[in-house]
N, C-alpha and C positions, 0 to 999 in steps of 0.2 A: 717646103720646110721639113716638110717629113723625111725626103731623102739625105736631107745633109742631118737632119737626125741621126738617120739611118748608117751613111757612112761614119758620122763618128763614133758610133757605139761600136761600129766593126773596128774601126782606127782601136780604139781604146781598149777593148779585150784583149784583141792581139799584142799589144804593145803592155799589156800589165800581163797576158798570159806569158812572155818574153820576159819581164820583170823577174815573175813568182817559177819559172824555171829556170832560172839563173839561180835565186836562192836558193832551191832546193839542189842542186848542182852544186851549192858551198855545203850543206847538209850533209851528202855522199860523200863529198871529200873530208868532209871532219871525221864521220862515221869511219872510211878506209884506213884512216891515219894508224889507226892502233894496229890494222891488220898487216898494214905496209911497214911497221917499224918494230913488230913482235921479236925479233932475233936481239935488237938493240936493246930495249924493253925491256927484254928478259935478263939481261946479261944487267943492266945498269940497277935494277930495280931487286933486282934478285929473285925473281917472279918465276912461276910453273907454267907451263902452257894451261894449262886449268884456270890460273890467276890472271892468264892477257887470255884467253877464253871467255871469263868472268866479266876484262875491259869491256871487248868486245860486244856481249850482251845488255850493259849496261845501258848505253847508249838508248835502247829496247824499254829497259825494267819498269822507268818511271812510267810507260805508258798503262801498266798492269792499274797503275795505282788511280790515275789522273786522268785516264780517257773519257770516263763519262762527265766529273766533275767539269772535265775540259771541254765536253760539249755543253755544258750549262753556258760556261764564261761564254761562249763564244755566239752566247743568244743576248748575252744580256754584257760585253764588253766590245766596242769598233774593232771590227776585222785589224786593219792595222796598228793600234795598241798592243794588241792581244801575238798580234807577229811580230810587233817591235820586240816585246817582251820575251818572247821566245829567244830571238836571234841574238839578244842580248845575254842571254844565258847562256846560249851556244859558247857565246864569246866568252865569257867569263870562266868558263868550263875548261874551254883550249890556253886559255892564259897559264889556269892554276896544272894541270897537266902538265904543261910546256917548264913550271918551273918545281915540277915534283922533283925530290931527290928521294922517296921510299914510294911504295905499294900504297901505303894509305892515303897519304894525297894524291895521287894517281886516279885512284878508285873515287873520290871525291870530286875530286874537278871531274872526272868522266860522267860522275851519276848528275852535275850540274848540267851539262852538257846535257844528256840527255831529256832530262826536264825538259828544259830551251825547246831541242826537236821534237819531242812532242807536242809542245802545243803548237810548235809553228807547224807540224806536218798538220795537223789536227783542220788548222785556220785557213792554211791555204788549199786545204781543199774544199772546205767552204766558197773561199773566195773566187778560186774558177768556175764553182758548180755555180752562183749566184751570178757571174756573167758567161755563163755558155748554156745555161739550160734554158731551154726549146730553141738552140742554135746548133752548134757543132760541139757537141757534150761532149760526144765520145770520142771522135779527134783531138778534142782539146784536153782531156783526162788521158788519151793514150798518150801526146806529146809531154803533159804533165808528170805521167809516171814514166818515161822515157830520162826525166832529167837525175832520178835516182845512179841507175846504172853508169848516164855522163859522170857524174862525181864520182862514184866509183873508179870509173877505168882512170881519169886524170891521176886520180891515185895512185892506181895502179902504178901510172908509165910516172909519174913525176915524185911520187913520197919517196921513194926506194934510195931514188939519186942523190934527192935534197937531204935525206937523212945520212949517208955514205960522204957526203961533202961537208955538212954543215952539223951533224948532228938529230938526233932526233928531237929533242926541245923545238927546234927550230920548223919542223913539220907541226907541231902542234901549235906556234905561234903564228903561224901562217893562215893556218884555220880559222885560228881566233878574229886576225884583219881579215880574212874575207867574210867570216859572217859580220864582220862594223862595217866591210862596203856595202854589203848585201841590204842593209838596214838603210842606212841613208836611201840605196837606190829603191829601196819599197816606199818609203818614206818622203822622196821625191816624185814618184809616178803613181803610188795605186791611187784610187779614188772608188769606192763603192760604186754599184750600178744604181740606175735611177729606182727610186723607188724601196732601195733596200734599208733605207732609215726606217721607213714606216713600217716596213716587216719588223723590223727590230723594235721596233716601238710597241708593237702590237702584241707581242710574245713575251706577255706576263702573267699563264699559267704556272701553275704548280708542274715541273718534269715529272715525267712518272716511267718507268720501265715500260716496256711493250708487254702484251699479253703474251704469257708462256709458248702460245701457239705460232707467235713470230718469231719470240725471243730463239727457241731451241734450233730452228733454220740458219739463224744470221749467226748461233755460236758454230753452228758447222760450216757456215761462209768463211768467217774466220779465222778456224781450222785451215780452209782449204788455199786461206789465203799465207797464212802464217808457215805452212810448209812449204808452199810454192816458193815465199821470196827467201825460208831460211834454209832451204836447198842451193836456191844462186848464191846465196851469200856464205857457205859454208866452200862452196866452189871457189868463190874468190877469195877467200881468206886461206885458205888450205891447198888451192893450185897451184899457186909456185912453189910452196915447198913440195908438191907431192914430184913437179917436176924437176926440181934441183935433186930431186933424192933417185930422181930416174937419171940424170947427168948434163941436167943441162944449166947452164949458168944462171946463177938469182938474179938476175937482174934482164936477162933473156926471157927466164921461167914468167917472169911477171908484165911482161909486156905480152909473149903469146897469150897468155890468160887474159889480158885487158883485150883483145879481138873481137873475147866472145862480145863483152858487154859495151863494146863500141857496134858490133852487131846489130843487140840488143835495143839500143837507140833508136834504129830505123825499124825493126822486126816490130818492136812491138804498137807505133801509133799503127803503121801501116799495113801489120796484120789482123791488127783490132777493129780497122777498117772494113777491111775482107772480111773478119766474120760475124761482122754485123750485117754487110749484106747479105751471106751466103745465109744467116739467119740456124744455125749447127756451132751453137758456142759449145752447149756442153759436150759435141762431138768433137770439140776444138779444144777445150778443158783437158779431157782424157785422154786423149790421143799424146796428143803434145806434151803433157804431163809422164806420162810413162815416158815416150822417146828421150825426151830429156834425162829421166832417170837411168834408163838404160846407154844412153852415150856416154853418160857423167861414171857410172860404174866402171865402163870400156873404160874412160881414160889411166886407169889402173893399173892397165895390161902395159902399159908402155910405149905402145905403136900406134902413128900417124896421129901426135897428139897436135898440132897445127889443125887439122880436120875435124877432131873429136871438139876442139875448141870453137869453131867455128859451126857446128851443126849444135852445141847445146845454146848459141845466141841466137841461131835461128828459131831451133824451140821452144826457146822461152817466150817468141810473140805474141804466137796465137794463142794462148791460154790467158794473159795477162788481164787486159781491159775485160772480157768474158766472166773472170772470175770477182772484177770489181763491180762488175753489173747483178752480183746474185742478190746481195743487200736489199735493192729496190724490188725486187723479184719476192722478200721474203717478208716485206714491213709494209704496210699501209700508210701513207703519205705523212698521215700528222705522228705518227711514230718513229719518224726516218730520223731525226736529230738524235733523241736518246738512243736507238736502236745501232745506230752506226758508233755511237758511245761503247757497249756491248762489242758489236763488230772490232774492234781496235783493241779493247782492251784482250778479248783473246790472241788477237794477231801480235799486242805485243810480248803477250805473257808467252809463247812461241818463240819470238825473237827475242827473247831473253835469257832463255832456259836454255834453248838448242846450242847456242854458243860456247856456254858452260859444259855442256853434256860432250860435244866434241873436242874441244879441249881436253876433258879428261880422258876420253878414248885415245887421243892422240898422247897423252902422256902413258897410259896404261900401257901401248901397243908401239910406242916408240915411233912411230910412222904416220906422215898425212894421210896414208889409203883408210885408214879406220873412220878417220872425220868424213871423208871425200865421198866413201861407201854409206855410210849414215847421210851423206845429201840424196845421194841418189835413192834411196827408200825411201826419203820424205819426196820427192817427185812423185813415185811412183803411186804412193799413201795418198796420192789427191785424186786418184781414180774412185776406191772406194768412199771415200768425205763426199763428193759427190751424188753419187749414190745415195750414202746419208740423206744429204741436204734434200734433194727431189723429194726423196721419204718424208720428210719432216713438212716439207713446203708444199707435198701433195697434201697429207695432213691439214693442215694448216687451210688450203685453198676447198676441204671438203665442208672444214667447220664453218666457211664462211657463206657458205652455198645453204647448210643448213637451217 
């Protein structure tokens, strides 16, 4: 009895881990959309690169607001309500976009949208950690955060075309049906792990913050996280113009750019893997972090961008899952809910701002290198965060000792 327990609980994680990265796979491609159709965007809307800078971040913003509040719901609301409810705001968000004719419904249906992906990123991380933890956590978080980047590159290779054919409305309607497939298909297969009613049931304290001693570590986690992905994300949103503006065709520019982050995909479960055995994440944090910043700078210079595309997907692996593992490193177990609350809402207040902040570089300086070169400093800015963070968590680990 126990073994056929046993295999269907492995059946069942895998096949809802499969699920919940497919949705977030329609998540990256909604996210992309704005980046893949900014030229159009711009021209139809009458928008500044500042103002599809601002789309961009949007996406981000609600998290500043709603991450911890969003960890309340999601103690006291079923994982999948709480993801229905997201994904249905995704949808709703790519509708009203898709039938903008100015800036301000644009900006509206995008800030809907992003609501939605907040709390569905929020939940579904919940929901893997609830069937993988004291199993294959960390494979199954690196496979999890691997499905970001897939929606990305899709975008990449497929918004560009669909917009040049069909319009851009029609990229943003697309978005909108795949997050309503996305929902049915959660809504057909997830099912909670055993036992996790009762947790749920049980967790009717008052939330309260972590003690300062925790809290000032997980803001510099963060930090280290929020530069790391608004580095790759400034890379994809500003690559293909940086390389149409070197001579190669948009629609060329943007599919070598999707390489990296098809890359990406494999780099990062499977080198999340490796550096948990090799047991040297934050030699794998720093390391990786600068290279990256430093190849993404090269790409600048104009030569062997095929190459330079291809080595910043490889280094973006090893640092990836390493840096999602500081959090637990920084918070004491009954703290990890509201504390990762905190964790988010810096990492999104990051990805919201950065987007704006290069945008307007790129409109000040006329050029994607100015945005592309502000990636590559935040790469490298994760060496000392680091640093930081040890400081703060060594701290932390002496108060506790005393």
């Amino acid at each position: 009895m126990r073994d056929t327990i046993g295999r269907d609980g492995f059946e069942s994680r895998w096949l809802i881990l499969a699920t919940l990265f497919l949705a977030r796979t329609v998540m990256g491609f909604q996210f992309q959309s704005i980046a893949s159709t900014a030229p159009l965007l711009a021209r139809d809307l009458g928008a500044s690169y500042a103002e599809i800078g601002t789309l961009i971040g949007l996406f981000m913003l609600p998290g500043v607001v709603i991450s911890l509040p969003g960890g309340v719901f999601a103690g006291r609301i079923s994982d999948k309500r709480l993801c229905a409810a997201g994904l249905a705001l995704m949808m709703l968000g790519g509708i009203i976009v898709g039938a903008s004719h100015d800036y301000a419904a644009a900006f509206a249906g995008r800030l809907i949208s992003g609501t939605g992906a907040v709390l569905f990123n929020l939940v579904i991380t919940k929901m893997t950690t609830d069937w993988f933890a004291g199993r294959e956590i960390v494979f199954g978080m690196g496979i999890l955060l691997a499905s970001w980047p897939c929606g990305i590159a899709l975008g990449l290779l497929v918004q560009g075309r669909l917009a040049a054919a069909a319009g851009w409305p029609m990229v943003m309607h697309t978005t909108a049906a795949l997050c309503m497939l996305s929902l049915l298909l959660i809504a057909l297969t997830y099912r909670p792990p055993p036992g996790a009613a009762a947790a749920m049931a049980s967790g009717t304290g008052r939330p309260a913050l972590p003690p300062m001693a925790e809290t000032l570590p997980t803001v510099a986690a963060g930090l280290i996280w929020g530069a790391f992905n608004l580095g790759l994300v400034l890379f994809f949103s500003f690559a293909p113009a940086l390389l149409a503006e070197q001579g190669m065709a948009p629609l060329a520019a943007a599919s070598l750019a999707s390489t990296a982050v098809w890359i990406t995909m494999l780099s990062v479960p499977l080198c999340g893997y490796a550096v948990q055995r090799s047991g040297r994440a934050d030699a794998a944090i720093a390391v990786f972090a600068i290279v990256a910043g430093l190849v993404l700078g090269a790409l600048t210079i104009g030569r062997l961008p095929a190459l330079l595309c291809a080595l910043i997907g490889i280094a973006i692996g090893p640092p990836a899952g390493a840096i999602m593992a500081l959090p637990a490193r920084a918070l004491a177990p009954a703290n990890r809910p509201m504390g990762f609350g905190v964790f988010y809402t810096v990492y999104y207040a990051v990805l919201a701002f950065g987007p704006m902040l290069a945008g307007a570089l790129r409109d000040r300086f006329a050029t994607a290198t100015a945005a592309i070169l502000l990636g590559a400093a935040l790469f490298v800015a994760c060496a000392p965060l680091l640093w930081l963070f040890e400081r703060l968590a060594a701290r932390r680990r002496g108060l506790a000792l005393s």
